[in-house]
Structure formats: structure tokens, C-alpha cells
ZAMARGU-4260 file (C-alpha; in steps of 0.2 Angstrom, whole numbers, plus 5000, padded with zeros to 4 digits):
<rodrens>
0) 4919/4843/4945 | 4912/4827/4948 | 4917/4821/4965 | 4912/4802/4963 | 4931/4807/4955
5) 4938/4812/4974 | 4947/4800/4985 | 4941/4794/5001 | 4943/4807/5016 | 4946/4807/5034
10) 4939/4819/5045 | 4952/4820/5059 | 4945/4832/5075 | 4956/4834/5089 | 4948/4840/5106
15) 4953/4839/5125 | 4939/4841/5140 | 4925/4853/5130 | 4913/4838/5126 | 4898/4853/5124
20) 4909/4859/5109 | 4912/4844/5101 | 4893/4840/5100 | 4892/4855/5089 | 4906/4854/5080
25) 4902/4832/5076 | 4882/4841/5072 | 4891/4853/5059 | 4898/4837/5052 | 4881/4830/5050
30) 4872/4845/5039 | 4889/4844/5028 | 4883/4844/5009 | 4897/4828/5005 | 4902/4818/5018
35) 4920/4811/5022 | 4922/4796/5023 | 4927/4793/5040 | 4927/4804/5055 | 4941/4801/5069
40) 4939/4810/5085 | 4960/4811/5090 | 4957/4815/5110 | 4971/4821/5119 | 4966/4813/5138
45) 4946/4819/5141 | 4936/4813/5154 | 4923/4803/5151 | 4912/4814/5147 | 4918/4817/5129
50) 4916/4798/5125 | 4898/4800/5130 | 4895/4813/5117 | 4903/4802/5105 | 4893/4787/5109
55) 4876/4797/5109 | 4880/4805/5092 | 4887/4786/5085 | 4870/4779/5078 | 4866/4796/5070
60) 4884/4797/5057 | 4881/4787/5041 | 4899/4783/5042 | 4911/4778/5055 | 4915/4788/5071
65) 4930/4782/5078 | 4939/4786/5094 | 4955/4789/5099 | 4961/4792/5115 | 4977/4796/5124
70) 4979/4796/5143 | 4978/4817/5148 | 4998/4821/5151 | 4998/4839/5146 | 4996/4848/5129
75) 5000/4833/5116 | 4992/4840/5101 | 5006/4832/5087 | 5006/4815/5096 | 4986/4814/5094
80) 4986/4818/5077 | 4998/4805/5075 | 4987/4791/5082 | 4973/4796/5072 | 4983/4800/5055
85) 4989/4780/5058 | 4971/4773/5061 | 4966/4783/5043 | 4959/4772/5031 | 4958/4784/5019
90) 4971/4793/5006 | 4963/4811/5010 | 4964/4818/5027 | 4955/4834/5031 | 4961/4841/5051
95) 4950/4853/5060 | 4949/4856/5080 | 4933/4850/5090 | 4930/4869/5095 | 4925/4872/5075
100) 4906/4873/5065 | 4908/4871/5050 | 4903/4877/5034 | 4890/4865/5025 | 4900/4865/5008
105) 4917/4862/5022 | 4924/4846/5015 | 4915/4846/4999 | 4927/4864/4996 | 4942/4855/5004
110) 4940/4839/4992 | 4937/4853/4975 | 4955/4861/4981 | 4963/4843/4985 | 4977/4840/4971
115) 4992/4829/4972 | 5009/4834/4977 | 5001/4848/4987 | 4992/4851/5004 | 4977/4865/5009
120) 4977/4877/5025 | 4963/4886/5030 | 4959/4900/5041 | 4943/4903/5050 | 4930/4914/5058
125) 4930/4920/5077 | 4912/4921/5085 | 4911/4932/5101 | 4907/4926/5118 | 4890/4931/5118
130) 4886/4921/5102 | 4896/4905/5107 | 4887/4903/5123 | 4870/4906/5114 | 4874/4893/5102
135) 4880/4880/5115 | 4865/4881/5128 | 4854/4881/5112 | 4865/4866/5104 | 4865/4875/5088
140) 4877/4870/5073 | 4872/4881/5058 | 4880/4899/5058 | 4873/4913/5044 | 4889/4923/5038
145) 4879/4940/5042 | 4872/4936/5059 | 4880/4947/5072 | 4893/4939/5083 | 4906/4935/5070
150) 4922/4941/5065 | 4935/4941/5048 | 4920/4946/5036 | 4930/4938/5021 | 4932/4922/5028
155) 4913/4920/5032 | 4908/4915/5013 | 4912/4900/5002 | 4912/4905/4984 | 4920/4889/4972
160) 4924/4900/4957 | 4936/4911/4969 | 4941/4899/4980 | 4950/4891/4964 | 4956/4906/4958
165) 4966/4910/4976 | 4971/4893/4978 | 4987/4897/4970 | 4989/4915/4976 | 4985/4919/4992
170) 5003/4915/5003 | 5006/4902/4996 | 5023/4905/5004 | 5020/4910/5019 | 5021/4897/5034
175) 5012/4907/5046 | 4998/4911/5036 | 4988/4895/5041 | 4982/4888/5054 | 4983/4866/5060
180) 4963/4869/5064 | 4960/4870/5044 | 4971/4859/5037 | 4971/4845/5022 | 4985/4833/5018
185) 4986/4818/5005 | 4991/4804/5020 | 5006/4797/5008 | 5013/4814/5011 | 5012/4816/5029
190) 5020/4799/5030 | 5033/4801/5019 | 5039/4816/5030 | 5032/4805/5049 | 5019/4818/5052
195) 5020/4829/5066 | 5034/4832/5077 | 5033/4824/5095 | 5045/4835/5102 | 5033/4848/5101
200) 5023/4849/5119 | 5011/4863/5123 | 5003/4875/5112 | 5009/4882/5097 | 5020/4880/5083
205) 5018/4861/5076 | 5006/4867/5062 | 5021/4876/5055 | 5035/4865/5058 | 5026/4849/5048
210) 5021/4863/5034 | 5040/4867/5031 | 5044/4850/5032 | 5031/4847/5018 | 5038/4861/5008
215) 5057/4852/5010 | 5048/4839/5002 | 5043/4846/4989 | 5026/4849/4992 | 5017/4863/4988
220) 5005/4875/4999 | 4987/4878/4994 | 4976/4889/5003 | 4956/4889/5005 | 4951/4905/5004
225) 4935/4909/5000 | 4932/4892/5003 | 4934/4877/5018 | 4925/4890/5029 | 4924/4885/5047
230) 4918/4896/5064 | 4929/4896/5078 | 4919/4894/5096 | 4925/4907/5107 | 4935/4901/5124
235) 4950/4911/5133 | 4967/4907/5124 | 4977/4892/5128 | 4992/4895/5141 | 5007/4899/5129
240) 5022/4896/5141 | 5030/4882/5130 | 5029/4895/5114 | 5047/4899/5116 | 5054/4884/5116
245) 5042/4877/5101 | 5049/4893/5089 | 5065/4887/5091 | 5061/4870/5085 | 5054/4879/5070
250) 5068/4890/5068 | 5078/4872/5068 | 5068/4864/5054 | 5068/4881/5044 | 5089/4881/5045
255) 5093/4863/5043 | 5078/4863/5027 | 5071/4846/5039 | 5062/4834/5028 | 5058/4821/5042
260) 5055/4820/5060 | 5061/4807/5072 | 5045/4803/5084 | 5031/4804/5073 | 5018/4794/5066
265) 5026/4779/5058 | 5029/4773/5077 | 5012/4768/5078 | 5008/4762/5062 | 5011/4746/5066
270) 4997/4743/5082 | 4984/4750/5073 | 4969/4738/5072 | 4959/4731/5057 | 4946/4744/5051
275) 4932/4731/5054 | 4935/4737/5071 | 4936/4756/5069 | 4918/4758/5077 | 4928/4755/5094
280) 4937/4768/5105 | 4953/4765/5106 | 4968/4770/5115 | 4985/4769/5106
</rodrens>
């Protein structure tokens, strides 16, 4: 496939407070065989210490690093994503998280699988404690599928030719089987349904509420098996205290067949700022 036939990307990366993992993760981004086009860092309330990172690693991208920054009021994850879905200048948007190193074929797998009227989850790779601190301290971003340390030995390898073949096999019905840290989403899409779902606060649950509102819509899943491989940083789970009350928000969206949310990303479409001004950080 020829890919001066792709759309333009966006490389959305949310992160919050783990500035040592993000410099990986935006180093990953750097070895990547195709480029997107853009890369916006969506910041749920760091420290400073994350926009430091960012503005080290600035003159190194070829393209723009943008970020975007939200004042720190507990877990936010779908409002973030909104704010950096609305400054998207592109019509391809590719998510990861910011404790992710990528595949170098990543985005190049997730643009061969882009199609129109459908959108892409992943899955990805744990890496033990022992490696992930190893690869930090040594700030190193390339992982070997058969080094020792890593987990899920299937979803360690990008193959193209299976990767298209599974696209259209592998759960395509299933609305847990993915995961919002490998996700792909034509933009018109996620605005037609207004992106994630505000009410969601705390960890958990978001990714597969907006993918059953996508499916209401009539878009279709595709998944990235074999393909769009990224390795997962290890840190100690999240608190989960909220998880109870975001299943019942899915359970909602999955009985009332929800198309749209009500607080979600068209509210800040209107005060984003020109592209010519992307290279700034901004805080929406």
C-alpha cells in the first residue's frame, strides 16, 4: 500500500506525573518507521516536570509537539482526550498512554488498517518491573520481542499480511477486548458521537463506553492484532474505587443503544487556537 495515499495522523499520548516515562515513550515515537503527522501530549494536571521533558525533546521531533494541559483535579482521563482530540488538525487520530514504547512499524501498522466507517483497538505487551526499571535508568526506547522481561508472546510481533487478515476476525464484537491505550479513530467519527464521556471520572471504563457509542453509530470495530504493537511500562495499578460507578454508566449506554454523549468534546471546539500556534502549551 502506498502511504503517500494515508490521511494525516495525530498522535494523541495522555500522561499524568511519570515525566521519566513519557521521555521513552515520545523516544519510541522518534525511531517510528512513518511519522504522524502531529503529536499532542493531552496532560491530565502534571507538575512541571512533564513540561520540561516536553520542551527538551521539542527541537528533536520533525513535526509538531504540542501540549495540553489541564489543571490536576483527580483522574480526568476522557476530558483530556477531549481537549487534545479538539486541537487535532488531522482527520486520523492514533491514542496511546504516555507509559507505552512503541513498535517502530506502530503508526505505520495503524495507518495500513485505517479504513473509513471503522475504528482500530489494540492490545499490548506487559514488561516486568525488573526490565522497566532497567530501561528507564538506561533511557532506553527499543524493545526486542524475545528479550526476557516481556509478557503476551502473541502480541510482541507485527506481521502486515496477518495483521490484515485478523483485522476483521479477531472480536470484532467484543467491547472489552480492547484497550483506550491502543486505540485509532477517524476524528469526524469521534465528533459525530462528541467523544468521550465527561461523566466518566476515575479509572476505568471510558474506552468501552465511546466504542459502543461508535458501534450505535454505525461504526465498525477493527482490531490490530499482529500489528500496532506497543510495550506497556510496568507501574502498580491505578486505584479502581470509581469502577462501579463507571460500569453502570456503560451498562446505561449499552441499554439505551447511546449514540451521543452530552459533555464531551464539541464544548471545546470552539477555543482552540490557530495551528500556527500549536508549538505552544496550552491549557484549555
Amino acid at each position: 500500500m502506498d502511504m503517500k495515499t494515508f490521511s494525516k495522523s495525530s498522535l494523541i499520548i495522555s500522561t499524568y506525573n511519570w515525566p521519566e516515562a513519557l521521555r521513552l515513550c515520545l523516544l519510541s515515537v522518534l525511531e517510528q518507521s512513518v511519522l504522524p503527522d502531529e503529536v499532542i501530549v493531552a496532560d491530565d494536571g502534571s507538575t512541571g516536570q512533564t513540561a520540561d521533558v516536553i520542551e527538551a525533546m521539542r527541537p528533536l521531533f520533525p513535526v509538531r509537539l504540542i501540549h495540553v494541559w489541564q489543571e490536576d483535579n483527580g483522574f480526568q482521563l476522557s476530558k483530556i482526550r477531549n481537549k487534545a482530540i479538539a486541537m487535532s488538525s488531522c482527520d486520523y487520530i492514533i491514542q496511546i498512554d504516555g507509559d507505552l514504547i512503541l513498535h517502530r512499524h506502530f503508526i505505520k501498522d495503524h495507518l495500513t488498517l485505517s479504513k473509513r466507517g471503522s475504528f482500530v483497538a489494540g492490545s499490548r505487551v506487559l514488561m516486568t518491573k525488573e526490565l522497566s526499571e532497567k530501561m528507564l535508568d538506561r533511557r532506553q526506547a527499543r524493545v526486542t520481542p524475545f528479550q526476557s522481561g516481556l509478557g503476551n508472546f502473541t502480541n510482541r510481533f507485527s506481521v502486515a499480511w496477518l495483521s490484515r487478515y485478523m483485522a476483521d476476525r479477531y472480536k470484532t464484537h467484543d467491547i472489552y477486548a480492547l484497550r483506550g491505550c491502543n486505540m485509532a479513530f477517524w476524528r469526524e467519527d469521534l465528533l459525530r458521537v462528541n467523544g468521550y464521556n465527561e461523566v466518566f471520572h476515575g479509572w476505568g471504563r471510558e474506552d468501552n463506553e465511546i466504542a459502543v457509542r461508535l458501534l450505535n453509530s454505525g461504526v465498525r470495530k477493527r482490531a490490530a492484532k499482529f500489528g500496532g504493537v506497543v510495550f506497556h511500562i510496568y507501574h502498580p495499578e491505578v486505584d479502581r474505587a470509581r469502577c462501579p460507578k463507571n460500569e453502570a454508566y456503560l451498562t446505561e449506554a449499552l441499554l439505551n443503544k447511546t449514540v451521543y454523549c452530552r459533555e464531551g468534546v464539541h464544548q471545546y471546539l470552539a477555543h482552540v487556537e490557530p495551528v500556527g500556534l500549536a508549538e505552544r502549551e496550552f491549557a484549555l
